[in-house]
C-alpha positions in Angstrom: -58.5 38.4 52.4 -56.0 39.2 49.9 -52.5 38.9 49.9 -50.2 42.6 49.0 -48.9 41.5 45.6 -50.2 38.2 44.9 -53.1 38.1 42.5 -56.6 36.1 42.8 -55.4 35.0 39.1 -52.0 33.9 40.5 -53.5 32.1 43.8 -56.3 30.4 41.0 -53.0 29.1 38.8 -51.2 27.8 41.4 -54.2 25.9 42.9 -54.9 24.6 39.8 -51.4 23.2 39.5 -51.3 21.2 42.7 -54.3 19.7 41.8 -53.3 19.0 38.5 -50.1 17.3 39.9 -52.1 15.0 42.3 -54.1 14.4 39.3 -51.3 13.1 37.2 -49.5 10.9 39.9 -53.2 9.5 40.5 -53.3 8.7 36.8 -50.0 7.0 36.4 -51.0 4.5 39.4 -54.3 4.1 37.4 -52.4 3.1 34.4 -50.0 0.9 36.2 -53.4 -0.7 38.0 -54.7 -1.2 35.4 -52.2 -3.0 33.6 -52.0 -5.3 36.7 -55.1 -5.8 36.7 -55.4 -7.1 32.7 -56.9 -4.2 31.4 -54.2 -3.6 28.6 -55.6 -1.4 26.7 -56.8 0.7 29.2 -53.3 0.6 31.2 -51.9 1.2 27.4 -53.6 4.8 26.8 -53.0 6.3 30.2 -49.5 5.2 30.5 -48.7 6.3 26.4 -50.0 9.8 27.2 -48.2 10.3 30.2 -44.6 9.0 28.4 -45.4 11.6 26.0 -44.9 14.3 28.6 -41.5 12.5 29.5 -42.7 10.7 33.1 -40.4 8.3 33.3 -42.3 5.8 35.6 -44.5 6.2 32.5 -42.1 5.4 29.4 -40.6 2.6 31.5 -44.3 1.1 32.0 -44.8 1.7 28.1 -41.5 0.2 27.1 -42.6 -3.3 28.8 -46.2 -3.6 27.3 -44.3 -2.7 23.7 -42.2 -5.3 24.7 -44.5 -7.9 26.0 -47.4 -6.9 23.2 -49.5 -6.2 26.3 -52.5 -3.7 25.2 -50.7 -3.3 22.3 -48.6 -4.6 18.9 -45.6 -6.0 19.8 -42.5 -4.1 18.8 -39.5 -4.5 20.0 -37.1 -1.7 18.4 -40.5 1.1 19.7 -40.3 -0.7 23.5 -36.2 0.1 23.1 -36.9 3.6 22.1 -39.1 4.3 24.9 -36.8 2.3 27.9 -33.8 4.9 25.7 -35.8 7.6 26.8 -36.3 6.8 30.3 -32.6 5.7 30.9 -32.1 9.2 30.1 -34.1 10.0 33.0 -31.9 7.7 35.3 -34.9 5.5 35.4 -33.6 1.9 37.4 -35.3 -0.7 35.5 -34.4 1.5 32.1 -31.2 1.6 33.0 -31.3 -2.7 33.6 -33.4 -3.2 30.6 -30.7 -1.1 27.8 -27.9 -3.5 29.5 -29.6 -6.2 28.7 -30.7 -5.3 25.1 -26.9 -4.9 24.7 -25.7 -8.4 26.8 -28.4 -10.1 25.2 -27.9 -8.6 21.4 -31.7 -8.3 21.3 -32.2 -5.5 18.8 -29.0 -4.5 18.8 -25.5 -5.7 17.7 -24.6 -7.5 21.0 -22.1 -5.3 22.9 -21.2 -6.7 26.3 -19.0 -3.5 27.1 -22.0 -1.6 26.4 -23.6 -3.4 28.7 -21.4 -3.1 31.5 -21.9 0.8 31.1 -25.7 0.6 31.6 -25.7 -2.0 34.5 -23.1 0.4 36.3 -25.7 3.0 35.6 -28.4 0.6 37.3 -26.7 -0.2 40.1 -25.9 2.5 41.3 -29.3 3.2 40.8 -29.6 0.6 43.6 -31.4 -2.1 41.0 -30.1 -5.3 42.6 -30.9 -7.5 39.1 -28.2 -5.1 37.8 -26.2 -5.7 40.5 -26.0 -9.2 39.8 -26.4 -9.0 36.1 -22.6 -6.7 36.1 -21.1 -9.0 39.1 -21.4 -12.0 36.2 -19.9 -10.1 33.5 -16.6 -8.9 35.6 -16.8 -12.2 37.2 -16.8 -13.9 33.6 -14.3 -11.2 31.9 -17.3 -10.2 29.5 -16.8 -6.7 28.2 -13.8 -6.4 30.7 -11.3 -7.8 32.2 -12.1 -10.7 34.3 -12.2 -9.9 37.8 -13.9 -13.2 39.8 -13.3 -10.2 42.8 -14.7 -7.5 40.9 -17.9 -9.5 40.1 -17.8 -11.1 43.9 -18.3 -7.6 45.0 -21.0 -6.7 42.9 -22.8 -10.8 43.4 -22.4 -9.2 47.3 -24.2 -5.7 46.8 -27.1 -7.5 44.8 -27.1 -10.4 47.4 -27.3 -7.7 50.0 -30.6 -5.9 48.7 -32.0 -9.3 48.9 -32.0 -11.0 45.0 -32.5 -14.4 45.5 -29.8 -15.8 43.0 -27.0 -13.2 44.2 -28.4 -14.9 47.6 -27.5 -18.6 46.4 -24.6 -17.8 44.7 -22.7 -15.6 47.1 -23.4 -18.6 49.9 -22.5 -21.7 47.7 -20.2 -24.0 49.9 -17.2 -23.7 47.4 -17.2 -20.0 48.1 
């Protein structure tokens, strides 16, 4: 049966495609399994040559073994490059991990402002470490104006997805 208009050629491409695409998502929970499950170097190749075709999922999972020296050397200013690229994405964890290289000053001048802008990025993302992590520097006046209400709110969004110190600190008896 053939369709008016529509190729055998076309119908063979766009086949091709959706396997192709099941394929790929197959391949990046293969490289995240196994990472999991201590094959590094394994996890390393299939996860690198996915980043290269800008997956985020994938440049986020390269960033942390870059940064960790899992299945591969350790470098820190190449992990930064690759959680950069999937920030740009609008990748959550990203998004957490460039605030902290910036609160933290870890390969770059320390920035706390900086950080503030990523976190923001990250929680509204919906990343409840990010949450937390902003709640402390308005609640602190780091980067900003202190707020203790300003970070109270954002303690309170991260306490309500759950993160166990946002939990504690939210319900301390003083508050």
């Amino acid at each position: 049966m053939t369709i008016p208009g529509v190729s055998v050629k076309y119908i063979s491409l766009l086949i091709g495609i959706i396997f192709s695409i099941s394929a790929w998502a197959e391949t990046l929970e293969e490289g995240y399994e196994a990472v999991r499950s201590g094959k590094l170097d394994e996890g390393y190749a299939i996860l690198s040559e996915l980043a290269a075709t800008g997956d985020a999922d994938a440049q986020y999972g390269v960033a942390i073994l870059y940064k960790e020296g899992w299945g591969t050397d350790k470098d820190i200013q190449t992990a930064f490059d690759y959680y950069q690229k999937a920030a740009r994405q609008n990748h959550p964890g990203a998004l957490f991990e460039m605030g902290w290289f910036y609160q933290a000053g870890e390969n770059v001048t320390q920035d706390y402002a900086e950080a503030i802008k990523w976190y923001e990025k990250a929680a509204n993302e919906g990343h409840p470490v990010a949450m937390y992590a902003l709640g402390g520097l308005y609640y602190n006046g780091l980067g900003t104006t202190k707020s203790e209400d300003k970070g109270m709110v954002w303690f309170k969004k991260s306490a309500d997805k759950g993160y166990p110190p946002a939990l504690e600190f939210v319900n301390e008896p003083l508050r």
